[in-house]
Residue, then its C-alpha position, 0 to 999 in steps of 0.5 A: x500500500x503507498x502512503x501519501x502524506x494525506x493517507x498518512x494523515x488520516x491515518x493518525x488522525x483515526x487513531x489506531x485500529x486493527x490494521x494501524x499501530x502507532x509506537x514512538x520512543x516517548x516513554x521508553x526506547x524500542x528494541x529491536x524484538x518490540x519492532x520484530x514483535x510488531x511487525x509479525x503482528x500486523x503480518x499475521x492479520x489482514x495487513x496494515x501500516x505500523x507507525x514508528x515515531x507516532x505516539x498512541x495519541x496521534x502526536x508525531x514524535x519523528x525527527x523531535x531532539x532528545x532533550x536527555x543529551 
């Protein structure tokens, strides 16, 4: 499925379902199973989009500075 940046929008803003999962780094980094754990997941459904750097509450955390350095 090709995402343009309207069908990515939307996507946040339905928040997420069976077929979108958001994860982001917010609360606690991600490890690489987490990731693997996720994609497996979505694979074994009937497919959809897993949205690294997304919060739970659609807010984009992608590209923002880790105030901790």
């Amino acid at each position: 499925m090709a995402l343009d940046e309207h069908k990515l929008e939307s996507i946040i803003q339905s928040g997420e379902t069976l077929s979108a999962e958001f994860k982001s780094e917010q609360r606690e980094p991600l490890s690489d199973r987490e990731i693997y754990e996720n994609v497996v997941c979505v694979a074994n459904t009937s497919g959809g989009v897993l949205l690294i750097g997304v919060e739970n509450d659609g807010d984009v955390k992608v590209g923002e500075e880790d105030d901790a350095h």
